[in-house]
C-alpha positions as CSV (number, residue, x, y, z in Angstrom):
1,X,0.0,0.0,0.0
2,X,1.3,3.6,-1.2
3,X,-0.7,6.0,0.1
4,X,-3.2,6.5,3.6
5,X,-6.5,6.0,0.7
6,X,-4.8,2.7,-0.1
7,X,-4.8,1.9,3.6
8,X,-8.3,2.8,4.3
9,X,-9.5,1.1,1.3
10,X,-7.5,-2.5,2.3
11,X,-8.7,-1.7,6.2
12,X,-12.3,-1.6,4.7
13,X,-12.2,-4.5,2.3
14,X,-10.8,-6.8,5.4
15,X,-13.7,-5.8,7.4
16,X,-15.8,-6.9,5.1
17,X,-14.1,-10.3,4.2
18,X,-14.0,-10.9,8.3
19,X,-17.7,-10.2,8.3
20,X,-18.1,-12.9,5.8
21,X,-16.5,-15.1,7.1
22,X,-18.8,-14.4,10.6
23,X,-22.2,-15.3,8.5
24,X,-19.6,-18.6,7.1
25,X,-18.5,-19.8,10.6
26,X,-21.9,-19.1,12.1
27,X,-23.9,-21.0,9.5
28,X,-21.5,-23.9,10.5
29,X,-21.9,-23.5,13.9
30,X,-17.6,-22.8,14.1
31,X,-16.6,-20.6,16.7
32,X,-16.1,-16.6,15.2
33,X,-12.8,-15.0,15.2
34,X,-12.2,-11.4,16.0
35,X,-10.9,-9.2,13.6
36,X,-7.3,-9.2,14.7
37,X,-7.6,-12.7,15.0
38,X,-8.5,-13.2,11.4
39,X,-6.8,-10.7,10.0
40,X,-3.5,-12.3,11.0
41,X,-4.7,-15.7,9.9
42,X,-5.4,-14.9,6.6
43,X,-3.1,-12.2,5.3
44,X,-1.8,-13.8,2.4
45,X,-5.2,-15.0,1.2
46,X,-6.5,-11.5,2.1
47,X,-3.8,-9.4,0.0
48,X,-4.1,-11.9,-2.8
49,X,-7.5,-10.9,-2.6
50,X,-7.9,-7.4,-3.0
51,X,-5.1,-6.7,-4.8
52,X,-6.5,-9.1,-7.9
53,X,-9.9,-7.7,-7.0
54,X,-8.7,-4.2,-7.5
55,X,-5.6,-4.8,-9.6
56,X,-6.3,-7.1,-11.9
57,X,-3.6,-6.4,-14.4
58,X,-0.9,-7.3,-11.8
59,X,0.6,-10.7,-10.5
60,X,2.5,-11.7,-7.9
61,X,6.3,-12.3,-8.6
62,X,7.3,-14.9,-6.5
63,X,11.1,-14.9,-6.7
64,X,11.2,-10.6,-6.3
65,X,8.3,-10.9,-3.3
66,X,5.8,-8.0,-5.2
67,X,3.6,-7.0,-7.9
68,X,4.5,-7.0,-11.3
69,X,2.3,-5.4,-14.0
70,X,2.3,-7.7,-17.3
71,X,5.0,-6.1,-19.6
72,X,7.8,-6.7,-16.6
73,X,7.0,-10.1,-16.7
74,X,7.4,-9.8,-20.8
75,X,10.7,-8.2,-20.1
76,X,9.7,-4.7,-22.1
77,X,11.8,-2.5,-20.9
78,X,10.8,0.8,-19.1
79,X,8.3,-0.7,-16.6
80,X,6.9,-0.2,-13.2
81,X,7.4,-2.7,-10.5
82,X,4.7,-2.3,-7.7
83,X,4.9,-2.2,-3.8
């Protein structure tokens, strides 16, 4: 995340994935997590998440640890690597 609208917007899409996943655990009578709780559990998932949810035209780049947009993984030259 960049910037504090980044922050708020990742903040808010957590929430609502942890609310989700309340109305999940209830229906199968599992015991709820608090937000933290979650939150920590599932970060990976949970920036995998939004970020090809809101970012669709990047992928993860496993051997640099970030987001790549298509043409860096195509080798153009004069790219942008991300976070």
């Amino acid at each position: 995340m960049t910037n504090s609208n980044d922050t708020l917007a990742f903040s808010q899409f957590v929430r609502n994935m942890w609310l989700r996943n309340c109305e999940e655990r209830e229906a199968y009578n599992e015991a709820l997590l608090d937000l933290k709780e979650y939150s920590k559990i599932n970060i990976e998932f949970l920036l995998d998440k939004y970020w090809s949810q809101g970012y669709g035209d990047l992928y993860w780049d496993y051997d640099r640890q970030e987001y790549v947009d298509e043409c860096y993984l195509l080798g153009v030259p004069e790219t942008g690597v991300y976070l």
